[in-house]
Steps between C-alpha positions, in 0.01 A plus 500: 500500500234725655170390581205684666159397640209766352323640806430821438137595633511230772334701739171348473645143445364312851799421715476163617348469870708207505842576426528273200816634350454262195236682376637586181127510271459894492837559323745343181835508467664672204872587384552882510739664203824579742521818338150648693581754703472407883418683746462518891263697704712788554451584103145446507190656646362191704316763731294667193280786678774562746802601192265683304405703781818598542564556104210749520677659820791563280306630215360728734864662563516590129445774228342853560198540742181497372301637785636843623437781731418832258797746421724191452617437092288158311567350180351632174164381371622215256429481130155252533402668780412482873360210658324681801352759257351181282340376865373849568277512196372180588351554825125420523492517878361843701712662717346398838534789821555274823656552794674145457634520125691857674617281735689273279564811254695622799685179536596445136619913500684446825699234333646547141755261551277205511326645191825526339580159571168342367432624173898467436368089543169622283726637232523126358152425514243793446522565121344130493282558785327805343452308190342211629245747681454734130451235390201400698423819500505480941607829690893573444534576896484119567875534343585639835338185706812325509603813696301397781492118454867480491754805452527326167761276634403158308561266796359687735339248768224552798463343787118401323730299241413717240748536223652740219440852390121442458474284896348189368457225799558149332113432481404802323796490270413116427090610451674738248720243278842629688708146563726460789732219543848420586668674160292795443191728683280662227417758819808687468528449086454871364304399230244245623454627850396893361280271225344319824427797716363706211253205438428485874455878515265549195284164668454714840421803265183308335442347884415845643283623214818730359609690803900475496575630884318191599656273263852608634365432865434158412845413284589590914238285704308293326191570255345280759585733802352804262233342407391410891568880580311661236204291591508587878476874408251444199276310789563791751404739261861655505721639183712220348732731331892334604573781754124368671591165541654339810778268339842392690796761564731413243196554209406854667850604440547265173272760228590855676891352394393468182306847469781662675756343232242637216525783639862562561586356168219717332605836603894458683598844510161582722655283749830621468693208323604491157528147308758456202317360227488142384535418144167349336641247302548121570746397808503119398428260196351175647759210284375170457809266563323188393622260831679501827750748512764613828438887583890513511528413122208745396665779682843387323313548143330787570822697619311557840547491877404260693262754689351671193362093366407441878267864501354400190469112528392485893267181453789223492554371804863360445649673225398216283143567250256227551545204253126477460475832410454804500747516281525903476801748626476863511786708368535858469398644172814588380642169562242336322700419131813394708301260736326353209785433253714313836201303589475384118900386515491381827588074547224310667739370756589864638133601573535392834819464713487191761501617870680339798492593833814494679485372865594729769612393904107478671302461163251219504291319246204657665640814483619458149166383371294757664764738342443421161136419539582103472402221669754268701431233330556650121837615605585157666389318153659802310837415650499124577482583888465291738375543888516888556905546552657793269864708562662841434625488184201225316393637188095409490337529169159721553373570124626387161219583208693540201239555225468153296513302768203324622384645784285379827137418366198776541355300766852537708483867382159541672520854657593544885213657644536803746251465759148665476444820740246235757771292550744785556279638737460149675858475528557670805723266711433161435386222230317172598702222284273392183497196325786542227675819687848512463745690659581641162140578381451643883762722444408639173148567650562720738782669323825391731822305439445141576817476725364742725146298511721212572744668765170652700329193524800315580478275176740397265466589084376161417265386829190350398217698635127353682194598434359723735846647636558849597735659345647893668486719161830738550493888431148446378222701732609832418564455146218343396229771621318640223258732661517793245499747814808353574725544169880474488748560241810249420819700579874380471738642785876506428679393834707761617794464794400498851128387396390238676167256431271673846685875367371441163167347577437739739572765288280408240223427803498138341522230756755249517368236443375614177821639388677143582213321307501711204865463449526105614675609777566411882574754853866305403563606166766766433436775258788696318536765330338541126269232602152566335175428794141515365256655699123567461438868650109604521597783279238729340658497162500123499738395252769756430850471507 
């Protein structure tokens, strides 16, 4: 007989300070059907952001290019039409002649590749995009923003914490009714996050009396930051026109990308590209699945890869939809009929498969947890563990949800909160031990795996801490910057043979240290071959792949 202990969306549970391994209020026992499917972490996408960003690499390797140099053959003009032509005849913006929109014209021209890869990712998401914004009746070149907030890659991720193809920081998404917690992050959901910065957008529109080149500065800055600018030259008795104002490096360059893109995409063939058209009809249907439901079983119904559901479903952390909702997936349209009738016939029990994680020679609890986005302490109670031994071979349950089984209360589902940008910004080096500070809840604060918090402070997982101690902050200082004159772009690097950590770093002009704290590792640690580093480049086209 198989039983299981429900802890999925532990993350925020407290840990217990005190290593009480009794502690068994936040979770119930219940038998599991032994016919669920179970599965390890190998099958499943415990690091979220990380696999999709590599199912949208793939993608990217696929189908017939849609940005091209002229003189080379493109696809016919489909039966509903072109997309780009439907954005043309939307524009609303003027043409603006300035020496920095040719400087990013020249950029954009200079590299069709990089245009060919990002609106192969915009395929899947500007027919709704343009919709949303006819619908509003809002200037059709803000369907090319997610050009310059994010390449259209979905997870993109900056170094300011900002999130998705519309670069939402947690604040600004939560000001703007995106959640974020353990299962799901409404910042990088298609749907709600366009919804969010279209409602943000038109808000900055109203906020500077109707003049859109200033509303785009501040979806960049800050309304605030505008705002202070636009009153220092009204003072002076200078223009306040956007090209007048003094605002930070990244927002001078931010709307001559976008006029440059309204340009290029306006007229191609002036600046010697040609792009193949895009049909304008519907990509996706949004399906409302009516619970929890595993990724791995939608993409089973709907006959689809497991990178096609990732592109289009980007928001769930853990390849498992959040069992308080929302409860929508997005399928391609013509997968729509077959979706629906499998979700209709589908069991309860095989909505969600139950997930082990198999130990490997050097895994830890610490390390387990802060894989999964667990606490210690819920996997301790989740397996009957007791003290903090584990060996190769242990199968540890991490999450078993199958829908009709009661699951941990709404108060234990409380979301886990990122932290704000001030307390980023504070983070430099070090934290001064507060009253209720775990190791855990440090951890999660400043963004870095608890093992390593533990290992730098020479702790172990389950020390109690005292008020007013110091704790060193790993990988932190460099990372947590968010000076916009300072911008990088999240980049993965395949490890190739002969690298080594100081060749890559320094060929990247990284430092080391940052490279070993991004990637939770030490001047030890061996890299091979295939291995995938993360690395935050100041990069002027900030979140491209």
């Amino acid at each position: 007989m198989t039983f299981a202990v429900l802890t999925a969306g532990c993350s925020h549970l407290a840990s217990n300070a005190e290593g009480d391994e009794d502690d068994e209020d936040s979770v119930e026992f219940v038998e599991l059907d032994p016919t669920i499917t179970k599965l390890d972490e190998a099958a499943i996408g415990v690091s979220g952001p990380e696999q999709i960003e590599e199912a949208i690499e793939a993608l990217d390797q696929t189908g017939p290019r849609l940005v091209r140099e002229l003189g080379q053959d493109g696809a016919p003009v489909p039966e509903g039409g072109d997309l780009f032509e439907r954005i043309r005849k939307g524009y609303t913006l003027s043409d603006v002649d300035h020496p920095s929109v040719d400087v990013e014209l020249r950029w954009f021209v200079n590299h069709p590749d990089y245009l060919d890869r990002t609106f192969k990712r915009g395929e899947r998401y500007l027919h709704y995009i343009v919709g949303e914004l006819e619908a509003r009746n809002m200037p059709l070149e803000l369907a090319l923003l997610p050009v310059v907030e994010s390449a259209f890659n979905p997870v993109a991720f900056s170094r300011a914490r900002a999130s998705g193809l519309w670069q939402f920081i947690a604040e600004t998404g939560r000001r703007y009714g995106l959640k974020q917690n353990w299962y799901y992050d409404g910042r990088r959901d298609v749907v709600a996050s366009t919804n969010a910065a279209l409602d943000y957008l038109q808000f900055l529109h109203d906020e500077f009396d109707g003049d859109w080149l200033l509303a785009v500065a501040a979806y960049n800055c800050g309304e605030a930051r505008v705002a202070r600018e636009l009153e220092k030259n009204q003072n002076a008795g200078l223009p306040t026109d956007y090209f007048s104002l003094k605002l930070p490096r990244e927002t001078k360059a931010y709307v001559p990308k976008l006029l440059a893109m309204r340009r290029i995409v306006g007229d191609p063939t002036a600046q010697g590209l040609a792009f193949s058209p895009i049909p304008n009809s519907p990509y996706f249907v949004k399906v409302d699945v009516g619970g929890q439901l595993d990724l791995h079983v939608a993409a089973e119904l709907a006959d689809l890869s497991k990178e096609e559901i990732l592109a289009l479903n980007p928001a769930f952390n853990h390849w498992i939809t959040d069992p308080d909702g929302p409860h929508q997936i997005l399928v391609p349209i013509d997968r729509h009929e077959r979706f629906k009738t499998g979700i209709a016939a589908l069991p309860p029990m095989e909505r969600v498969r139950v997930v082990y994680h198999r130990v490997r020679r050097g895994d830890t609890l610490g390390g387990i947890a802060d894989k999964y986005g667990l606490s210690v302490a819920a996997i301790k109670s989740a397996n009957k563990i007791r003290g903090t031994m584990i060996h190769p071979g242990q199968e540890l349950l991490i999450a078993a949800a199958p829908t009709g089984v009661k699951l941990p209360s709404a108060a234990q589902l409380a979301s886990y909160e990122e932290p704000t940008p001030a307390r980023s910004r504070a983070a430099a080096d070090k934290h001064v031990v507060r009253s209720g500070d775990t190791l855990w809840s440090i951890a999660k604060t400043y963004g870095v795996p608890m093992e390593r918090l533990a290992n730098t402070n020479n702790l172990d997982s389950d020390d109690t801490l005292s008020v007013g101690q110091k704790l060193s902050i790993p990988g932190t200082a460099r990372l947590a910057a968010t000076d916009s004159s300072n911008v990088a772009r999240s980049t993965t690097y395949v490890v190739r043979r002969g690298d080594s950590l100081s060749t890559i770093a320094t060929k990247f002009r990284v430092r080391l240290t940052d490279l070993l704290g991004w990637n939770n590792l030490t001047k030890r640690s061996v890299i091979k071959p295939g291995q995938r580093l993360v690395m935050y480049i100041e990069d002027r086209r900030r979140a491209g792949i």
